[in-house]
C-alpha positions in Angstrom: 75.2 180.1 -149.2 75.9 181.8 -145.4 78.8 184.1 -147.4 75.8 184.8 -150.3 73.2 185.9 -147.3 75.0 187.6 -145.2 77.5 189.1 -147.4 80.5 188.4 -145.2 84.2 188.2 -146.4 84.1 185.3 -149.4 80.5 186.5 -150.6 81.7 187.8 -153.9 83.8 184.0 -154.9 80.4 182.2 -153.4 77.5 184.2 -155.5 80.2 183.3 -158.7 79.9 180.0 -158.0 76.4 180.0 -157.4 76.1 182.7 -160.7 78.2 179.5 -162.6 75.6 176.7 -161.2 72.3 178.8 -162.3 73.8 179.0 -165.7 73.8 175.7 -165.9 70.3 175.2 -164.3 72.1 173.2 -161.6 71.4 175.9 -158.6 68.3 174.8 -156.4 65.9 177.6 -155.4 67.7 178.1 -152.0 70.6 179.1 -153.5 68.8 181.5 -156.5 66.9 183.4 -154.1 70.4 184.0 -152.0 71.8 185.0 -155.3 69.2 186.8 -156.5 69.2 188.8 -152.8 73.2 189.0 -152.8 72.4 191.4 -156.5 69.5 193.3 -154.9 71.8 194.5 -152.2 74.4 195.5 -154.8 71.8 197.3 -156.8 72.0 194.4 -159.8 67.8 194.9 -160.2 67.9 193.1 -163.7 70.1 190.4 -162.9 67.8 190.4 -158.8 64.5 190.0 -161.1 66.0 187.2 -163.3 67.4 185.2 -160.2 64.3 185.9 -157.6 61.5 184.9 -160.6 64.1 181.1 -161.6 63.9 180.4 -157.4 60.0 181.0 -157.3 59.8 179.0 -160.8 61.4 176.1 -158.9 59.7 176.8 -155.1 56.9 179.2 -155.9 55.4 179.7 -152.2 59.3 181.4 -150.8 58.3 184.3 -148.8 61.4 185.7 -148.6 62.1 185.5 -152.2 58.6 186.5 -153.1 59.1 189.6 -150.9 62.9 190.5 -152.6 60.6 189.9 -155.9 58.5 193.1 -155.2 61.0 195.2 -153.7 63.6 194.6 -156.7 60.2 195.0 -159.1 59.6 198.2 -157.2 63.4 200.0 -157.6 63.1 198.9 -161.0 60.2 201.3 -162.0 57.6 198.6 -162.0 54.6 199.5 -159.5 52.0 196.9 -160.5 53.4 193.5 -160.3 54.9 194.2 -156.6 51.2 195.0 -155.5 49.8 191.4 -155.4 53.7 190.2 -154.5 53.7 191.4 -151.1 50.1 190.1 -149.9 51.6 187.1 -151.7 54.9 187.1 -149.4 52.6 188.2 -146.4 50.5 185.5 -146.3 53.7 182.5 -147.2 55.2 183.6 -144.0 52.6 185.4 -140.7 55.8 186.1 -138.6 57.9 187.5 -141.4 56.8 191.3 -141.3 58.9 192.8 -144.3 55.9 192.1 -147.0 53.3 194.2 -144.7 55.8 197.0 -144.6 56.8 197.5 -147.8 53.3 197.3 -149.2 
């Protein structure tokens, strides 16, 4: 999970294992929201989307996912659903600041 997050030397091998354990609904919500920020970072919106909505199915009040949410929403060409997202994200989290910029 510290290769997925950080995307140090290993990251790719990790976020294929983790890819492997979401297919078979075995990853926990940690580890979708790091692989669903490890594709965001690499531009993979669709496959962001996908991963960051199956974390927040399984742990719905993540901030940091719920934040990642919007922003791969909003690169995508979708300007509606990231609007309630960030206040969403904002509020999970009062010391985490990234939601009230990005709004």
């Amino acid at each position: 999970m510290w290769q997925v997050e950080t995307g140090g030397p290993g990251a790719e091998a990790a976020a294929r294992e983790l890819t492997r354990l979401a297919s078979e609904n075995q990853a926990s919500a940690v580890e979708l929201a790091a692989l669903g920020s490890f594709e965001l970072r690499r531009g993979k919106l669709d496959l962001a989307i996908r991963d960051l909505k199956a974390a927040l199915d399984k742990k719905s009040d993540d901030p940091r996912a719920t934040n990642n949410l919007a922003v791969a929403m909003l690169l995508s060409g979708d300007m509606e659903n990231p609007r309630t997202l960030f206040p969403n994200a904002a509020r999970g989290d009062p010391a985490f600041a990234a939601p009230l910029y990005n709004q």
